[in-house]
C-alpha positions in Angstrom: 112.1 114.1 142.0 115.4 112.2 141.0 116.7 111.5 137.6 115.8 108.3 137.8 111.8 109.5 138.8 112.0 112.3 136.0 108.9 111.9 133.0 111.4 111.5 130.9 113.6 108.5 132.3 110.0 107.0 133.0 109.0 107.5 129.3 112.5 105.6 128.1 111.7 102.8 130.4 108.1 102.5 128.7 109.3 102.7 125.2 112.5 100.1 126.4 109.7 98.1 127.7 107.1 98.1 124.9 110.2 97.4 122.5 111.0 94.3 124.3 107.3 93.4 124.1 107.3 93.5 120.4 110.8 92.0 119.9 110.0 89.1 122.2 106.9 88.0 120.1 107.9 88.0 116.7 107.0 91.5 115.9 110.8 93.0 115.1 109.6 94.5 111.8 107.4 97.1 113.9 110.7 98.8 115.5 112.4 99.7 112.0 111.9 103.2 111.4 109.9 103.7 114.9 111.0 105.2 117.9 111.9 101.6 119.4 114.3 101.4 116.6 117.1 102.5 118.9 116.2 99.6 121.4 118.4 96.3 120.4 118.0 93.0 122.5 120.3 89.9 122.7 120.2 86.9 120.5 118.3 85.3 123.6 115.6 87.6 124.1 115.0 87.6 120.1 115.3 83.7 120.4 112.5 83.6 123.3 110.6 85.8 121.4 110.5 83.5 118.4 109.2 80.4 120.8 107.4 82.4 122.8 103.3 81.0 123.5 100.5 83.4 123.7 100.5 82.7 127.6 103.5 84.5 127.5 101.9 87.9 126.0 99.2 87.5 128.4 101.7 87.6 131.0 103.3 90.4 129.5 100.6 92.6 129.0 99.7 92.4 132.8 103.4 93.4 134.0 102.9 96.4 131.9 99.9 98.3 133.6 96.3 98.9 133.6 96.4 100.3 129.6 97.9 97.4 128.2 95.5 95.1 130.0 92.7 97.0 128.6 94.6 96.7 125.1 94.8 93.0 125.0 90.9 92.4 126.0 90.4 94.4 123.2 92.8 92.5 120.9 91.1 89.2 122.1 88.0 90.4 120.2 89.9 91.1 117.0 89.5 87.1 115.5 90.6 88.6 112.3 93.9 89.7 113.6 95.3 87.2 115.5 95.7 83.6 115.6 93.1 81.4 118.1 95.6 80.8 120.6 96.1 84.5 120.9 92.8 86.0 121.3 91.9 82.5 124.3 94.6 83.9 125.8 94.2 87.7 125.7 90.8 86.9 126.6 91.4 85.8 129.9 93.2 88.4 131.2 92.9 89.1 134.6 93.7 93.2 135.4 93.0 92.5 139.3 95.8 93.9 141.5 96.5 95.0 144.9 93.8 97.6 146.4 95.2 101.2 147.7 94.3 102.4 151.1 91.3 103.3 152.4 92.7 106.8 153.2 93.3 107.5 149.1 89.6 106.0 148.7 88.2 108.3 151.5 90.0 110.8 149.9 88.9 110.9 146.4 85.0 110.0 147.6 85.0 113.5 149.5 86.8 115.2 147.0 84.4 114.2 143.9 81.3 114.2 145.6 81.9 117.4 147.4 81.2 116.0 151.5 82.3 114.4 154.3 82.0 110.8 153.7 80.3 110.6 156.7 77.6 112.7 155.4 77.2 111.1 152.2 77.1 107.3 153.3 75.4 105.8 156.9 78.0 103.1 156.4 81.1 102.2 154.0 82.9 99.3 154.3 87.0 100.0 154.1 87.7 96.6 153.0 86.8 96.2 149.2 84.9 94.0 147.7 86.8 93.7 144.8 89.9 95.8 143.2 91.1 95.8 139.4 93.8 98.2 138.0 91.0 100.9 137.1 89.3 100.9 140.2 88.3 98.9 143.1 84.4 98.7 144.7 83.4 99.1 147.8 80.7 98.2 149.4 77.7 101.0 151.5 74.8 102.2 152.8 73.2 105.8 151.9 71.8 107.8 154.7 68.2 106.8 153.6 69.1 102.7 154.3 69.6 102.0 150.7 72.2 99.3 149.8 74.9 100.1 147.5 78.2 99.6 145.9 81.3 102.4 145.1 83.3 102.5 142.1 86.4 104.3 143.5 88.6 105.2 140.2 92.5 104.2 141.2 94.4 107.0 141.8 96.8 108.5 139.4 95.5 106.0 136.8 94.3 109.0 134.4 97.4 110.1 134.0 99.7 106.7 133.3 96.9 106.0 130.5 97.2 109.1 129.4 100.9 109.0 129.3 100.9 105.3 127.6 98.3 106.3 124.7 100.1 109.5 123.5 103.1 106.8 123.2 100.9 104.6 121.5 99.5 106.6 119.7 103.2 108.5 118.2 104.5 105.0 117.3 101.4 103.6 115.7 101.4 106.7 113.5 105.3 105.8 112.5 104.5 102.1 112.0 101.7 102.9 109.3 103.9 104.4 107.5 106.9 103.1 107.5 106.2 99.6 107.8 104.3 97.1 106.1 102.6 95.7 109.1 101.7 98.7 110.2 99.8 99.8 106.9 98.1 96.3 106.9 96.3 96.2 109.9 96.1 100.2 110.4 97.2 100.5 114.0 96.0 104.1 114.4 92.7 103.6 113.8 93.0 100.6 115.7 94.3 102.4 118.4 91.9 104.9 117.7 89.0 102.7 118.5 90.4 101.5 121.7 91.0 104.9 123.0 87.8 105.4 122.8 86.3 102.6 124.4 89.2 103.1 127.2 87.6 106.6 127.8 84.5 105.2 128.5 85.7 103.1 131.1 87.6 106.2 132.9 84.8 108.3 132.5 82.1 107.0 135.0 79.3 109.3 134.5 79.3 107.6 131.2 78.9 104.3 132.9 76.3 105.8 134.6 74.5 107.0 131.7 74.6 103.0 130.6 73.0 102.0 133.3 70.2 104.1 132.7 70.3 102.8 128.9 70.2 99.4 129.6 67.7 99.5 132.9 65.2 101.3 129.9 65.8 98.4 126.9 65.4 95.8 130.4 62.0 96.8 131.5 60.5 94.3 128.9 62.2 91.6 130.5 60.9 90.5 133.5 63.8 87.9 134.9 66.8 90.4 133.7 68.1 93.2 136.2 70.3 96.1 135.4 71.3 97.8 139.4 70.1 101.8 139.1 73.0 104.3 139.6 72.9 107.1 142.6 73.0 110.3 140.4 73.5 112.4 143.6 76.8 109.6 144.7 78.3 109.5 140.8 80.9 111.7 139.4 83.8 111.0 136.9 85.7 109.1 139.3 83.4 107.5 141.7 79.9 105.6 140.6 77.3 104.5 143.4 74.6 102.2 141.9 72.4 99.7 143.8 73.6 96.4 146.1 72.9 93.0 143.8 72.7 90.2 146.1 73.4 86.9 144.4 76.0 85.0 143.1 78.2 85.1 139.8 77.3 82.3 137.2 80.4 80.8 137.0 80.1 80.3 140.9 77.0 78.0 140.6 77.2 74.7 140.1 75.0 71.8 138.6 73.5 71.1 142.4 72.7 75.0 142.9 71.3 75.0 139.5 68.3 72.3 140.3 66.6 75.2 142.2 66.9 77.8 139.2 64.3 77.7 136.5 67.1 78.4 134.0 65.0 78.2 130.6 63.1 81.4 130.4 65.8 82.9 132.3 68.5 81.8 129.1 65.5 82.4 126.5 64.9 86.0 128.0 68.7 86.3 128.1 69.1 85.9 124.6 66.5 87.2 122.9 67.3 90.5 125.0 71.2 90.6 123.5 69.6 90.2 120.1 66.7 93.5 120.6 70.0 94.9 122.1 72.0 94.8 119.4 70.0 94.7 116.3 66.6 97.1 117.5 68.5 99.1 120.2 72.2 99.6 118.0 74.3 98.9 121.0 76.5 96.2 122.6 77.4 95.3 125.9 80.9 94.6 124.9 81.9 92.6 127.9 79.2 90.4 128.8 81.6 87.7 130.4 79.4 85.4 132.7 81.3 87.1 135.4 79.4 89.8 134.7 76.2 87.6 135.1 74.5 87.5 138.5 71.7 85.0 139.3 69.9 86.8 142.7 68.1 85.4 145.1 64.6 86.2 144.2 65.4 84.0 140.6 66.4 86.9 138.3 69.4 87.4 136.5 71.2 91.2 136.7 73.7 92.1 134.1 76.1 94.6 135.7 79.7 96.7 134.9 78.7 98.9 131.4 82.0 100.4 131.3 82.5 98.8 127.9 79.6 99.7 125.7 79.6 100.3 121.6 77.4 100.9 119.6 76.2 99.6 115.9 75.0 101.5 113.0 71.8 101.0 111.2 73.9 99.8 108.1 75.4 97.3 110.3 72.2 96.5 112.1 70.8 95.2 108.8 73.9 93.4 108.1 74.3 91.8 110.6 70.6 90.4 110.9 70.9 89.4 107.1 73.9 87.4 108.3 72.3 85.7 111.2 69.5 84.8 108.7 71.7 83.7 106.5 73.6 81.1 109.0 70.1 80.1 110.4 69.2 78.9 106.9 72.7 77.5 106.2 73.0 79.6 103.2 76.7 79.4 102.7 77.1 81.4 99.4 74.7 84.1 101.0 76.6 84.6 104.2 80.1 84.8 102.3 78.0 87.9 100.0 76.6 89.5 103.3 80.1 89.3 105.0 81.7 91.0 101.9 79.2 93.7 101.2 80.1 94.6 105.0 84.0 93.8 104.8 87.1 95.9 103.4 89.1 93.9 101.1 92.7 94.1 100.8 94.6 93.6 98.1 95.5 90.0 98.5 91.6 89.3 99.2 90.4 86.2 97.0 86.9 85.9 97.0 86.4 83.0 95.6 88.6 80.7 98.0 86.4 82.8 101.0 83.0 81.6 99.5 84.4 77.8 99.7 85.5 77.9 102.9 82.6 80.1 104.0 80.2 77.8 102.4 82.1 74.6 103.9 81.9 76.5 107.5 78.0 77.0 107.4 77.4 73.2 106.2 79.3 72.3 109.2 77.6 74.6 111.1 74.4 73.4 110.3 75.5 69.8 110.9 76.0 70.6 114.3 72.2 70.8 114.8 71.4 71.9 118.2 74.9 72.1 119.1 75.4 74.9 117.0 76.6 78.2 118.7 76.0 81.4 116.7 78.7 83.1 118.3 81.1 80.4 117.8 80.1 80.6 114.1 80.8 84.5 113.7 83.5 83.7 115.8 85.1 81.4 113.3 83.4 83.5 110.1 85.7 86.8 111.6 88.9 84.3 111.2 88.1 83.4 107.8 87.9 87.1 106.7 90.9 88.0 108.1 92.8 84.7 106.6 91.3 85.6 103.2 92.6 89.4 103.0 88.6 90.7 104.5 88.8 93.0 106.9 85.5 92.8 109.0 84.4 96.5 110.9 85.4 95.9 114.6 82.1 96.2 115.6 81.5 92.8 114.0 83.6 91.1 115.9 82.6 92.7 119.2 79.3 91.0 118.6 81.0 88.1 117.6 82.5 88.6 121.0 79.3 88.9 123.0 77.5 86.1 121.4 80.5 83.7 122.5 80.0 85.0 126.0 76.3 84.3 125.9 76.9 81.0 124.5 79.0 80.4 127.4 76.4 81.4 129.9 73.7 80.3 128.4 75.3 76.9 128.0 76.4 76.9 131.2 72.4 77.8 132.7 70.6 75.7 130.5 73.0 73.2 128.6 69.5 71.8 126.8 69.3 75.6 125.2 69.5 75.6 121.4 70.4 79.1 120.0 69.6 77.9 116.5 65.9 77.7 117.3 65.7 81.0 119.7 67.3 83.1 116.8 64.6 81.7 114.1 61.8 82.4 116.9 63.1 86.1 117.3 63.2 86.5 113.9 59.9 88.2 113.3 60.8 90.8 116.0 64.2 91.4 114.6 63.1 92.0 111.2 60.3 94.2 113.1 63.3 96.2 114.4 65.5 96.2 111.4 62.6 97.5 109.2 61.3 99.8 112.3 61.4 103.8 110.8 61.5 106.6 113.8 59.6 110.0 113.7 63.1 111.7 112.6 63.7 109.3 110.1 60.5 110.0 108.6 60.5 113.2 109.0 63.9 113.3 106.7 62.6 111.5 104.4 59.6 113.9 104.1 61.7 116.4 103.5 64.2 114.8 100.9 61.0 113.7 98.9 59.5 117.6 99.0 62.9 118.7 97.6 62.9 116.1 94.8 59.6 116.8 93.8 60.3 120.6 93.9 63.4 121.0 92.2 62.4 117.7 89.4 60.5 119.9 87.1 63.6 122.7 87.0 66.2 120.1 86.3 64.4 118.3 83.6 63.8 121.5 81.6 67.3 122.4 81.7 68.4 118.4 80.8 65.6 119.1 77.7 66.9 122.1 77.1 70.3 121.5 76.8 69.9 118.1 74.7 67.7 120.2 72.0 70.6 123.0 71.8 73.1 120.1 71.3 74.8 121.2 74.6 74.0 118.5 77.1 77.5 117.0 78.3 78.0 113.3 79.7 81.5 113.4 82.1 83.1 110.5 82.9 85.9 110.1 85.5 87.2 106.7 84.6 90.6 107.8 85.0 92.3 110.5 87.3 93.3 113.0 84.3 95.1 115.7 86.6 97.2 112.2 88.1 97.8 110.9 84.5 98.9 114.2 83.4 101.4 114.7 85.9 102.6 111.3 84.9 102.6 112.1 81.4 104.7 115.3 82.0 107.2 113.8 84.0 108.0 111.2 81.5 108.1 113.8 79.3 110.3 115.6 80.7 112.9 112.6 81.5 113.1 112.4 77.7 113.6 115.9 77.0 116.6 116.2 79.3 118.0 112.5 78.3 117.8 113.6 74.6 119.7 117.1 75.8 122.2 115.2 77.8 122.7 112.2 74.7 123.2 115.4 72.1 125.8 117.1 74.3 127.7 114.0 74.3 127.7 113.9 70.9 128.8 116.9 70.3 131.9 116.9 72.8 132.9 113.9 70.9 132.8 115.8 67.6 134.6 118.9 69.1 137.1 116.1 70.4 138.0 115.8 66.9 138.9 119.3 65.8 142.7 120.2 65.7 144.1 123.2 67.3 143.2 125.1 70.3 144.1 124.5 73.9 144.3 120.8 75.1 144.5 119.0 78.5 144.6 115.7 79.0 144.8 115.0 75.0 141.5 116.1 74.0 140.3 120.1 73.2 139.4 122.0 76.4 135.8 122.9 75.2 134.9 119.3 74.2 136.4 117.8 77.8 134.1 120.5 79.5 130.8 120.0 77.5 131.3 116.2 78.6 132.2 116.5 81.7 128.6 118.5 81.8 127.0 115.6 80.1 128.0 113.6 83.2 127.1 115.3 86.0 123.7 115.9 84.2 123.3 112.3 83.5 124.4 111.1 87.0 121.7 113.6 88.7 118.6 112.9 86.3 119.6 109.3 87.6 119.4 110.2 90.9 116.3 112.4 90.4 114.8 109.6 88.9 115.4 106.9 91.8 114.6 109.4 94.4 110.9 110.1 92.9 110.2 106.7 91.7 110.7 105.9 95.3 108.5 108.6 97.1 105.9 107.9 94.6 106.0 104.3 95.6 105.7 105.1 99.3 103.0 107.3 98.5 100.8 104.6 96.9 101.7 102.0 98.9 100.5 104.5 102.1 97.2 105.5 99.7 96.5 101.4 98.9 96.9 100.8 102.9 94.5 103.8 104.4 91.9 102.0 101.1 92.7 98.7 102.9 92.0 99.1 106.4 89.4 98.8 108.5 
């Protein structure tokens, strides 16, 4: 390997590379105190940076690999982060690129699955169907006749992500804390969140596993199709599931439509993403209408789970008490819902969020059956951010997936009114949201025969001790071991002040004796004690800047990690 191939000349160029990303786009203030801090661009680069477009990032973000790509989808779902124009364009990134050979592909196959490709598939198509930066698909037939398609991972691709998120990951660390940006937004964890989701997607046994997960919640749906994975075919880097035939939404056009019956199809559609979400605690966190396939029989399947999260009970309820809420175009009750859910930062004003929340919802509502519920949480996830909320991501991945649907659903059945579908599901989401499982009931069993045991025990001892006169009430409205800390340290600036102010004083009364040895005109003792007196002023003075400051970066650090979601 040259110099010029060597990990670390390749590292240099990456952190050259993500410097110049940041510089370019108005983000400068992330490079002070960072690694990119030794990184300095020309007047022009900083000057195209300041007029750059979001087009521009997009652009951007695909010259810089497969992990980047994957970044900025993920940035196009975070509404309360970025302006509009960003997360349009971030959206609509494209991470298709040129397929590797079909040597590499037969390679891997034989290698993961342990056979002769021969053996494993009757036939498999060299060309691909389709090839991204992640992977590319091919399509074959298994020795038994079945139809399928192969997820071949891209080779080497492990290791560049790999590579890119430890960088990532050092450099979102350092902007936390050293820069005010960082602490705002909390980079790590957000960084955290997408590492995550990017393992998914390099992990295709997990894929797998979706399938399964979604083919299960499907089976209650009649006209929706999830394709069943080849166990046997499937391994980390290689995923074999079954042959759709049909055609992509976006492909079909008003004429092909006329021989669709697209109204259950759309109904089924969305009341599925809603049991999905809010009964099932999972989303489907790239439902594009790319990923929508209308087959020939007159079904629709939803294919690629490499992007899947999942939703807590907590949120589950909140977010069906905030679908309600918009549903009813109750205004003041969707800005409570959204901050009982939110993180507030320090320049969070709740009242100016109510307004414009409540002004939102009347629009909304205004729009009749025009309205789109994932253009409203769309739009409800910019006013948080705007007004110093800071929604949980997962709010804006639904957010996300509901603007999809809207988009397919429109696109389907453009007489569909979402409005009416969410009040007609409403009985079964509340059915879901107040749903309790065996487990959850068996907990509960248990924390009630606990109560009940140890009640009696506890309120003999609270008798007891408030007859004896000993019963003690604590409580922490301040943090005494903080505020004595404080209190000793101030005291302790006096004390030495006052020592420092009374040997001035008494050099300057020792500068009046007469007699004795002299230098400089004044008695030797008196220049010494006040040539002391100095020095100990000028370092309490320093002492005193140097912990004022390190406290301050230590609150400011402790107000962020509060802050963030």
């Amino acid at each position: 390997m040259s110099t010029a191939e060597s990990p670390d000349a390749v590292t240099s160029v990456r952190y050259r590379d993500l410097a110049r990303l940041a510089w370019r786009h108005g983000r400068s203030d992330l490079l002070s105190g960072s690694a990119l801090g030794d990184f300095t661009f020309s007047d022009e680069e900083a000057h195209e940076g300041d007029h750059g477009k979001a087009e521009q990032l997009s652009h951007d973000l695909e010259a810089m690999g497969p992990t980047f790509v994957k970044l900025g989808q993920l940035l196009s779902t975070r509404y309360d982060l970025l302006p509009s124009a960003y997360t349009t364009a971030l959206a609509r990134l494209q991470d298709e690129v040129a397929p590797f050979g079909f040597e590499q592909v037969q390679e891997i196959v034989e290698s993961e699955l342990g056979a002769d490709l021969r053996h494993l598939f009757a036939d498999f198509d060299p060309e691909p169907l389709a090839a991204a930066s992640l992977g590319q698909v091919h399509r074959a037939t298994l020795r038994n006749g079945r139809d399928v398609v192969v997820k071949v991972q891209r080779p080497g691709v492990r290791d560049v992500v790999r590579s890119d998120m430890e960088m990532l990951g050092r450099l979102a660390a350092t902007a936390d804390k050293r820069t005010e940006a960082g602490r705002r937004y909390g980079l790590e964890k957000l960084l955290g969140q997408f590492a995550r989701s990017l393992a998914g997607e390099l992990d295709y046994r997990r894929e797998a596993r979706n399938l399964l997960k979604f083919r299960d919640m499907v089976k209650g749906f009649d006209l929706l199709l999830v394709p069943k994975p080849v166990s046997t075919h499937t391994s980390g880097r290689v995923l074999t599931m079954d042959y759709v035939e049909g055609r992509k939404v976006t492909d079909v056009g008003r004429l092909g439509l006329l021989d669709v019956d697209a109204q259950p199809i759309v109904e089924q559609l969305f009341s599925f993403y809603l049991t999905m979400m809010l009964d099932k605690g999972v989303i489907h966190a790239d439902p594009h209408p790319g990923n929508l396939m209308l087959t020939d029989d007159g079904r629709l399947a939803l294919i690629d789970f490499g992007m899947v999260a999942t939703v807590s009970p907590r949120l589950q309820d909140h977010v069906l008490k905030l679908l309600l809420a918009i549903s009813d175009g109750d205004g003041e009750g969707t800005a409570r819902v959204l901050a009982g859910m939110g993180h507030p930062l320090p320049d969070y004003d709740a009242a100016a969020f109510r307004d414009d929340v409540t002004h939102l919802i009347s629009e909304a509502i205004n729009a009749g059956s025009d309205l789109q519920v994932g253009t409203v949480l769309v739009e409800l996830s910019r006013l948080s951010g705007s007004h110093g909320l800071r929604p949980p991501a997962e709010m804006s991945m639904i957010g996300k997936a509901l603007l999809n649907l809207d988009e397919a659903t429109l696109h389907l059945d453009p007489d569909f009114s979402p409005t009416e579908a969410l009040r007609d599901n409403v009985g079964k989401m509340m059915a879901g949201g107040l749903s309790v499982s065996p487990a959850g009931l068996m907990a509960a069993a248990v924390e009630a025969k606990e109560f009940t045991a140890m009640l009696p025990k506890r309120a003999n001892r609270i008798l007891d001790n408030l007859a004896e006169g000993e019963f003690h009430l604590q409580v922490h409205a301040i943090d005494e071991e903080r505020l004595h800390t404080v209190l000793q340290r101030i005291a302790n600036r006096i004390t030495f002040g006052m020592v420092i102010a009374a040997t001035i004083l008494g050099a300057a009364l020792l500068a009046r004796v007469p007699g004795g040895t002299r230098l400089l005109g004044l008695p030797v003792v008196a220049l010494v004690f006040f040539l002391l007196a100095v020095s100990a002023g000028v370092a309490l003075t320093a002492w005193i800047i140097r912990t004022d400051r390190k406290v301050a970066r230590t609150e400011r650090e402790r107000r962020g990690r509060q802050g963030v979601v």
